[in-house]
N, C-alpha and C positions, 0 to 999 in steps of 0.2 A: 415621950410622945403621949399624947393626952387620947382619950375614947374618940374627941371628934376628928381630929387628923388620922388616927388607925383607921376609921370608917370612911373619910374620903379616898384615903389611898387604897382601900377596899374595894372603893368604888369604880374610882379610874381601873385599878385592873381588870376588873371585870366588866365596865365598858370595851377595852383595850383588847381584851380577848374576844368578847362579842364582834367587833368588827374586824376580826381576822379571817379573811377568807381562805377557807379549805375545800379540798379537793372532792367532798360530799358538797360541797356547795355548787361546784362547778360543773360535776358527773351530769345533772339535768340537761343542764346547757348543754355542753356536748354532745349529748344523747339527740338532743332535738335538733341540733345540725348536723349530726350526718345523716347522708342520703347518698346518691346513686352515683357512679363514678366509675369511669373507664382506666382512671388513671392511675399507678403502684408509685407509691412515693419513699415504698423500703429504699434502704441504702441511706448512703454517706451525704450530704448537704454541705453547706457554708453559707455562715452569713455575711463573710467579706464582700464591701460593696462599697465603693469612694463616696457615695453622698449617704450612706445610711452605717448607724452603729454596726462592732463586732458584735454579735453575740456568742461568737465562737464557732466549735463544727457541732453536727448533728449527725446523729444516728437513729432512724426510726427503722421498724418496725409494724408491720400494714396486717390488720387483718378486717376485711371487708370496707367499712366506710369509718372504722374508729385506726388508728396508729397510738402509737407511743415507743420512748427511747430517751434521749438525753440530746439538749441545746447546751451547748458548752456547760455551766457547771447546774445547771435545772434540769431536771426530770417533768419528760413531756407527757402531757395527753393530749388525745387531739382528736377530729372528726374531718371529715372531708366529705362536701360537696359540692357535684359537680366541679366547676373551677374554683371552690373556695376551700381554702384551709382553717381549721378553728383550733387552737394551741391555749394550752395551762402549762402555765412554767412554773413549779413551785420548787419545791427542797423541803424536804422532812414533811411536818403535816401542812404548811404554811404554805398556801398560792398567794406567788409575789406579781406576776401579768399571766393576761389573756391577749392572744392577739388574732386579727381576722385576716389571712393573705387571700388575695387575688392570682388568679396565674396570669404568666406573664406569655407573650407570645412564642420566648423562647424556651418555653417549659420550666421557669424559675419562676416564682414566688415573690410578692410584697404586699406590704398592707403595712396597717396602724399595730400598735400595740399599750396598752395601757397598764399601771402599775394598780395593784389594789382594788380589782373592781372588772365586772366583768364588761367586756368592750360593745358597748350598743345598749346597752341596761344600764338604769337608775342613777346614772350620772353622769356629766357630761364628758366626750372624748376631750377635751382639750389640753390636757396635758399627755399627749400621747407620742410615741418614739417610733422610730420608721425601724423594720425588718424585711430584708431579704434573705431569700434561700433560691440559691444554686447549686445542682447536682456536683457531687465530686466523681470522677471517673464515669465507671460505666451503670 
């Protein structure tokens, strides 16, 4: 391999990792959407739903207007306001989606979710996946 293809491949990775988005990337964002909330979303979840993907179950974890815990195989963080939820799915250092839920009338959860990018910021939602979350048990 010659100097100049060692230096593109150089380059590509370290483009490749610049545009990795991590969970220091995200903290702001969630910081700035939570706010004020009547509502405990600890406990057990699902996001079995006939018209929208599994993503698995869910375990959170509430303290004030920030949660976190684990969406079947991601480790969440997340914000809540008022009726909206704010979710970082990642694994290891890597945030793979952000997604925005709305609440539902029945006390469950939906909205958008986007791969690789934070959802409502610098680029377009259009490639984005439907999630619900409904309580399990009590």
């Amino acid at each position: 391999m010659n100097f100049k293809n060692i230096l593109l491949a150089g380059l590509l990775a370290l483009t490749l990792s610049a545009c990795a988005l991590t969970r220091s990337d995200t903290n702001p964002w969630l910081e700035s959407k939570a706010g004020k909330t009547s509502d405990n979303i600890s406990g057990k979840w699902t996001t079995y739903d006939r018209a929208a993907p599994n993503w698995g179950e869910a375990n959170f974890i509430q303290e004030g207007s920030r949660f976190y815990g684990t969406l079947g195989s991601y480790y969440v963080d997340g914000s809540i306001d008022g009726d909206q939820l704010y979710l970082v799915l990642s694994s290891g250092k890597k945030v793979y989606y952000t997604a925005r839920l709305n609440k539902n009338p029945d006390g469950g959860y939906a909205g958008r979710v986007v791969q690789d990018g934070i959802i409502g910021q610098s680029r377009s939602d259009e490639g984005y996946q439907l999630m619900t979350l409904r309580r399990l048990g009590n």
